[in-house]
C-alpha positions as CSV (number, residue, x, y, z in Angstrom):
1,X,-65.2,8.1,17.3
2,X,-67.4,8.4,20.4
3,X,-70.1,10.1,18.3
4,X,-70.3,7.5,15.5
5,X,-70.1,4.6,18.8
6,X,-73.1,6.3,20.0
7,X,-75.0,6.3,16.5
8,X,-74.6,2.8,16.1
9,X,-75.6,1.7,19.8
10,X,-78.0,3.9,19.5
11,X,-79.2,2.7,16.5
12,X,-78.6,-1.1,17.5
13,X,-81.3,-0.4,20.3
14,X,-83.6,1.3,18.0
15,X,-83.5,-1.6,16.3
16,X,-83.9,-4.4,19.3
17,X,-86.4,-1.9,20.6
18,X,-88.2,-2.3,17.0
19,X,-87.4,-6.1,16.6
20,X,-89.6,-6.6,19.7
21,X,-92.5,-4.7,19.0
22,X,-92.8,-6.7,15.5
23,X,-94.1,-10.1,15.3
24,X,-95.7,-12.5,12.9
25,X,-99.1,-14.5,13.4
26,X,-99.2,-17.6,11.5
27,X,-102.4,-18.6,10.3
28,X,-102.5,-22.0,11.9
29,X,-102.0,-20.3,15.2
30,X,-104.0,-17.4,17.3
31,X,-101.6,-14.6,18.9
32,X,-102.7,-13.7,22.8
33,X,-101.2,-10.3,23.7
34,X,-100.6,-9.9,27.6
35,X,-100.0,-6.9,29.1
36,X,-98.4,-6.7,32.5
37,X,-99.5,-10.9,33.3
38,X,-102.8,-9.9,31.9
39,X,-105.5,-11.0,28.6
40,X,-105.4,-7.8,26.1
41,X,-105.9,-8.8,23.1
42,X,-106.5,-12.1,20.8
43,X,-105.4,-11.9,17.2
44,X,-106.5,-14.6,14.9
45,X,-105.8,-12.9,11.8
46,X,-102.4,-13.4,9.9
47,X,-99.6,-11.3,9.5
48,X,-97.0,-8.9,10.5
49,X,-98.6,-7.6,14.2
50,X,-97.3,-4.3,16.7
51,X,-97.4,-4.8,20.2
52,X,-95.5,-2.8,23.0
53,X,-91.8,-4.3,24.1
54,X,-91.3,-6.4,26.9
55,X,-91.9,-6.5,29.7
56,X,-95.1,-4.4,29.2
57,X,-96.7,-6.5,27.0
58,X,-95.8,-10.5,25.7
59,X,-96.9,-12.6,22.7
60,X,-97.9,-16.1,23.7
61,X,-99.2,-18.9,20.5
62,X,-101.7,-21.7,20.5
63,X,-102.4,-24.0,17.7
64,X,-105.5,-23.3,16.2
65,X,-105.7,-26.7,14.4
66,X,-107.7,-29.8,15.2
67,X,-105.9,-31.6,17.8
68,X,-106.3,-35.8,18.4
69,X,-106.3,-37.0,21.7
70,X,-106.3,-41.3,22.0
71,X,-107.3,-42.4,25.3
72,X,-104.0,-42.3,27.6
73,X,-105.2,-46.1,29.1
74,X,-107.8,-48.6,28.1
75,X,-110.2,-48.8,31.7
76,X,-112.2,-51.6,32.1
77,X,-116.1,-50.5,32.2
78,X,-118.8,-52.3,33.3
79,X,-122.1,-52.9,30.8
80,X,-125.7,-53.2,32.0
81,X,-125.3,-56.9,32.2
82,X,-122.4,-56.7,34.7
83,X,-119.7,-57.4,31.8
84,X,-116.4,-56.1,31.8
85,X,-115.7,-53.9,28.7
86,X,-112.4,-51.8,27.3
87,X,-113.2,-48.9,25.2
88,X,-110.3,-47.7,23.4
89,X,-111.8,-44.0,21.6
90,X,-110.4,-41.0,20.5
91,X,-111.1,-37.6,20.0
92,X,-110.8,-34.7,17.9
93,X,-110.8,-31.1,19.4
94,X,-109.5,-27.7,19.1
95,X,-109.5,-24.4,20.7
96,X,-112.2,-22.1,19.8
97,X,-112.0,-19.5,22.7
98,X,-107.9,-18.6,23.6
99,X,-109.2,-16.4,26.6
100,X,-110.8,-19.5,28.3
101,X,-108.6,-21.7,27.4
102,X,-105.7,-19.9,29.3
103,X,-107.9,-19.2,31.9
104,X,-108.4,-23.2,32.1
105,X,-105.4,-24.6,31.3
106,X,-102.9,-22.2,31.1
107,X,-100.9,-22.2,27.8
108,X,-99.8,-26.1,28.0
109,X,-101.6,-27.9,25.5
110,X,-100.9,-31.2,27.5
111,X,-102.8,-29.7,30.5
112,X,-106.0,-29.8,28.2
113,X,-105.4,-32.9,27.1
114,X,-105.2,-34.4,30.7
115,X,-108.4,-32.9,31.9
116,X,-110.2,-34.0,28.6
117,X,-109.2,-37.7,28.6
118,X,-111.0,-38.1,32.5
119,X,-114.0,-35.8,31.0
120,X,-114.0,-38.5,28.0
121,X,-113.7,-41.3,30.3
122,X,-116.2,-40.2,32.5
123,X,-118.4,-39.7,29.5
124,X,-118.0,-44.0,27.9
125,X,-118.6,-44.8,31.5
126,X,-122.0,-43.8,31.9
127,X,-123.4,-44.2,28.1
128,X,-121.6,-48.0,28.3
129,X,-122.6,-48.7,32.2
130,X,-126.6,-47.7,30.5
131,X,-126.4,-50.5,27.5
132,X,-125.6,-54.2,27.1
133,X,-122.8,-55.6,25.2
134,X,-124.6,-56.3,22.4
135,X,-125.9,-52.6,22.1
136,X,-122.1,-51.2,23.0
137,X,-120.8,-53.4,19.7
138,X,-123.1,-53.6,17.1
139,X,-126.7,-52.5,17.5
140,X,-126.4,-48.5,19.2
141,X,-123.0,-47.7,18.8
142,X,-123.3,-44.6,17.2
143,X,-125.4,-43.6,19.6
144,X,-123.2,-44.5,22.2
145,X,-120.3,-41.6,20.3
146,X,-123.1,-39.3,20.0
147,X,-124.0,-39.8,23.6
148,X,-120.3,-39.2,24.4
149,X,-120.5,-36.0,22.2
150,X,-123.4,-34.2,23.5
151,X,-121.9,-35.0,27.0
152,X,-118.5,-33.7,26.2
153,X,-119.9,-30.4,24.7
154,X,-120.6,-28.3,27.8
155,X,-117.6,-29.4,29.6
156,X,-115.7,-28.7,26.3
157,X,-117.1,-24.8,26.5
158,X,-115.3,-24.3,29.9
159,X,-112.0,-25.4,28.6
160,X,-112.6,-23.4,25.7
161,X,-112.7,-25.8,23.2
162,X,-115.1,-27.5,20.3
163,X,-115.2,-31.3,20.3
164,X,-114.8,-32.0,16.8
165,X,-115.4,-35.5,16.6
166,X,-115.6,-39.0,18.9
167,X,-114.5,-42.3,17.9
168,X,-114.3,-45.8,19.3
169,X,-111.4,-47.6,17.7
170,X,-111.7,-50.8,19.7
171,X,-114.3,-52.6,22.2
172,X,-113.8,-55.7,23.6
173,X,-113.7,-57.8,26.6
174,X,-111.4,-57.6,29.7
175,X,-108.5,-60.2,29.2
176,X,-110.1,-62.3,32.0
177,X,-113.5,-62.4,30.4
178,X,-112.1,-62.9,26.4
179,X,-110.0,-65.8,27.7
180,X,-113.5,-67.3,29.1
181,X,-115.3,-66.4,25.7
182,X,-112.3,-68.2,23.9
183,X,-113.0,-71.5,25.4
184,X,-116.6,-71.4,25.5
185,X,-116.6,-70.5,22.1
186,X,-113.7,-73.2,21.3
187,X,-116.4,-76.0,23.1
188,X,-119.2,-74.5,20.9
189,X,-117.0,-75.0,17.9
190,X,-116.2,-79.0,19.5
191,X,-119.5,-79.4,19.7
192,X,-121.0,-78.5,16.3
193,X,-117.7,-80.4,14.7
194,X,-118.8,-83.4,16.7
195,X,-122.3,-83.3,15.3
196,X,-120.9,-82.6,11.9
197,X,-118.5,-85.6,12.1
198,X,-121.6,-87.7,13.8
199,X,-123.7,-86.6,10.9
200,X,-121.5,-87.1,8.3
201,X,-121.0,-90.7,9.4
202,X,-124.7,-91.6,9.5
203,X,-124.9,-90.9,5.9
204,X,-121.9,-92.2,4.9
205,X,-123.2,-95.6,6.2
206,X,-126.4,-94.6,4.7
207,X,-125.0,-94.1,1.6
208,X,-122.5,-97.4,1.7
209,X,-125.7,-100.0,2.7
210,X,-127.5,-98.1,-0.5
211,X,-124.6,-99.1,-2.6
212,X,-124.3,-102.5,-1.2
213,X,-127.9,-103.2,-1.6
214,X,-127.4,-101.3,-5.4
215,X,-124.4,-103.9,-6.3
216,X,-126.2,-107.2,-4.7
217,X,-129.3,-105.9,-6.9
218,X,-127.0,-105.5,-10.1
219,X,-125.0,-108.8,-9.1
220,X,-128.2,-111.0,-8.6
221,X,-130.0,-109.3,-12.1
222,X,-126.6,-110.0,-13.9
223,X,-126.4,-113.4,-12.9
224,X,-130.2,-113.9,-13.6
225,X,-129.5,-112.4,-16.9
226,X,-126.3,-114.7,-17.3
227,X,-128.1,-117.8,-16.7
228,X,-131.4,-117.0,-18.8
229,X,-128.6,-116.4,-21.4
230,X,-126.5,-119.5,-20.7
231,X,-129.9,-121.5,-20.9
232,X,-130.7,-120.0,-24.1
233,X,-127.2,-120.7,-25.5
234,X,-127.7,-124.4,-24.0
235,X,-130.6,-125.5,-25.3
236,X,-129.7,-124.1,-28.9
237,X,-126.6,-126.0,-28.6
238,X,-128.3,-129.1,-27.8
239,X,-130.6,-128.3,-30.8
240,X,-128.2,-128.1,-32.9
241,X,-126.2,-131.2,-31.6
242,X,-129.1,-133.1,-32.2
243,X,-130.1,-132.0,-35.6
244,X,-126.5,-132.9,-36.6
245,X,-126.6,-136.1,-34.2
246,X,-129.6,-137.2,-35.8
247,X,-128.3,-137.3,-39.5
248,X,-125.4,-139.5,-38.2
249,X,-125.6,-141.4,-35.0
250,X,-122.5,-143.0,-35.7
251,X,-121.2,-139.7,-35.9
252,X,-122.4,-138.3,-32.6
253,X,-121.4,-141.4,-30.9
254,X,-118.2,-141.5,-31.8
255,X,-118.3,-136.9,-30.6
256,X,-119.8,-138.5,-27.8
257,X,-116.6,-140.2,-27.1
258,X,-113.9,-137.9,-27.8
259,X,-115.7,-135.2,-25.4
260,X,-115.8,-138.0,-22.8
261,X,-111.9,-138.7,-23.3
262,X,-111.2,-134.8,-22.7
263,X,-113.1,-134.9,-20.0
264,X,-111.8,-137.6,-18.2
265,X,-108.4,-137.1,-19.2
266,X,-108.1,-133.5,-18.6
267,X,-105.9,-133.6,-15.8
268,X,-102.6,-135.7,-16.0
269,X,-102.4,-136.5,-12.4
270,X,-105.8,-138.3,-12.4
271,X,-105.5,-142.1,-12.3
272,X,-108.5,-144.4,-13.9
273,X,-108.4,-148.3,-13.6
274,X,-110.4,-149.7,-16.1
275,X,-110.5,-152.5,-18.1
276,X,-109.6,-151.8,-21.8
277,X,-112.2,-153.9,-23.1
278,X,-115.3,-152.2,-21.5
279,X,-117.7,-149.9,-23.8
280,X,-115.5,-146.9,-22.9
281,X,-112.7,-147.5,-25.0
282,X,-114.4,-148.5,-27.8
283,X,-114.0,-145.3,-29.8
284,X,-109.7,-146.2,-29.3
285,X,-110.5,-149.4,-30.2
286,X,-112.0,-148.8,-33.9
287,X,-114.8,-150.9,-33.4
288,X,-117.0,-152.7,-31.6
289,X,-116.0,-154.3,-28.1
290,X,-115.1,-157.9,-28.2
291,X,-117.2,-160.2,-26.2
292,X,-116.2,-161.5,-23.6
293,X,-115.6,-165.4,-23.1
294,X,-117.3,-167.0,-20.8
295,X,-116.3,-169.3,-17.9
C-alpha cells in the first residue's frame, strides 16, 4: 500500500510539475515569460508553449488587440480667439512593443490608459489653443486629428504602443458661452422675423391698395358700361314708343295714363288730394273732362 501511495503522489506531482510548465498563447494575446522578476522572452505566436515551473519563471498576458480609450473628462480649452472650447475625442491604440510596455506601465492596462488620456489632452490643447473656432469645427479639423496624431506618436513609442487612430466625437462651447450663443442667436432669429413680418406687411398693403384701386377700376368701367347700355336700351325704347305712339295718339295717351296711375299709386300709404275733375283722371273717367262752370 505505501508503494502504490507513493506512485500516485508521485505521479500527481509529475503531473502538477507538468501542468505548470504547459501553457496556451491565444492569438489575440502576446505571452511575456519572466524569469526570477525579470523580461525573458515575448511569444506572440499561438499555441501550446514550455516554460520552467514557478517560481523560476511566470507567464504574464496582454491583449494584443486595438484598444479605445474616450476622453475620461471633457476640459474646457481655449481657441486663438480667447473662446472656451470642449473637445470630447477618442482614441484607438494597441501595444506593439510588450517589453516597453511593462517597463512603462507595468502589466495594468488602465495605467496606460491614464497616462495616454493627459498625453491626448495635452496634445487638443496646443493644436486647438493655435486655431480659431471656426478652423477647430469646420474648416481644419482634420488637421487638427492629424496634428493630434503626429504629436501622440513619439510619446506613444515610449509606452510601447501604436496610435491607431484619433477622433473628435464632439466640439462645442463651454456651457457659459453656448448659453450666450443661444440668446444672441435667439435675438438674431427676432430680428430677421421682425423684418420678415415688417416685410410681409408692406406688401400685403401693397397688394390690398392694388386690389382696391383694381375693383374701383372694374366698378367705375362696369357702371360706365351699364349706363352706355341703359342709354342704348332707353333711347330704343323711346323709339319704339314713339313709332307705336305715333300710329295712335289716342293710344299712347291713354299708356300715358295707366303708367302715371302705377306710378303714383304704387305705394298704398301715399295720400293724393286732388280734384276728380282735373285732366288727371280723365283716362278713369272715359272721356273727356267736363268743363267747368263758371261763377
Amino acid at each position: 500500500m505505501n508503494r502504490i501511495g507513493l506512485i500516485v503522489s508521485t505521479l500527481l506531482l509529475v503531473l502538477v510539475v507538468a501542468g505548470s510548465t504547459l501553457f496556451v498563447v491565444d492569438q489575440r494575446k502576446f505571452a511575456v515569460v519572466y524569469a526570477l522578476g525579470e523580461i525573458k522572452e515575448v511569444i506572440q505566436e499561438p499555441g501550446l508553449k514550455v516554460k520552467m515551473p514557478p517560481p523560476f519563471q511566470n507567464v504574464v498576458f496582454l491583449d494584443r488587440r486595438i484598444q479605445t480609450l474616450d476622453a475620461p473628462e471633457t476640459r474646457p480649452i481655449f481657441t486663438a480667439e480667447k473662446k472656451s472650447l470642449v473637445v470630447d475625442w477618442l482614441v484607438k491604440w494597441r501595444i506593439v512593443d510588450p517589453r516597453q510596455f511593462i517597463r512603462t506601465n507595468g502589466v495594468d492596462m488602465r495605467n496606460a490608459e491614464t497616462r495616454l488620456a493627459s498625453i491626448v489632452q495635452a496634445a487638443f490643447n496646443e493644436e486647438v489653443t493655435r486655431r480659431t473656432v471656426r478652423e477647430v469645427i469646420a474648416i481644419e479639423r482634420e488637421r487638427v486629428m492629424q496634428g493630434v496624431r503626429q504629436r501622440l506618436a513619439d510619446d506613444a513609442k515610449s509606452l510601447g504602443i501604436e496610435i491607431v487612430d484619433v477622433r473628435t466625437k464632439r466640439v462645442d462651447f463651454s456651457a457659459s458661452i453656448t448659453e450666450a450663443v443661444y440668446r444672441r442667436m435667439e435675438s438674431e432669429r427676432k430680428r430677421v422675423a421682425s423684418e420678415l413680418r415688417s416685410t410681409g406687411a408692406a406688401e400685403g398693403e401693397k397688394i390690398r391698395a392694388d386690389a382696391d384701386k383694381q375693383r374701383e377700376i372694374i366698378i367705375a368701367e362696369a357702371y360706365r358700361d351699364a349706363q352706355r347700355i341703359k342709354g342704348e336700351g332707353d333711347a330704343k325704347a323711346a323709339a319704339i314708343y314713339a313709332s307705336a305712339f305715333g300710329q295712335n295718339a289716342q293710344f299712347a295717351q291713354f299708356y300715358r295714363s295707366l303708367e302715371a296711375y302705377r306710378q303714383s299709386f304704387r305705394n298704398k300709404n301715399d295720400v293724393m288730394v286732388l280734384d276728380t275733375d282735373t285732366e288727371f283722371f280723365r283716362a278713369m273717367r272715359g272721356g273727356a273732362a267736363p268743363a267747368r262752370s263758371s261763377r
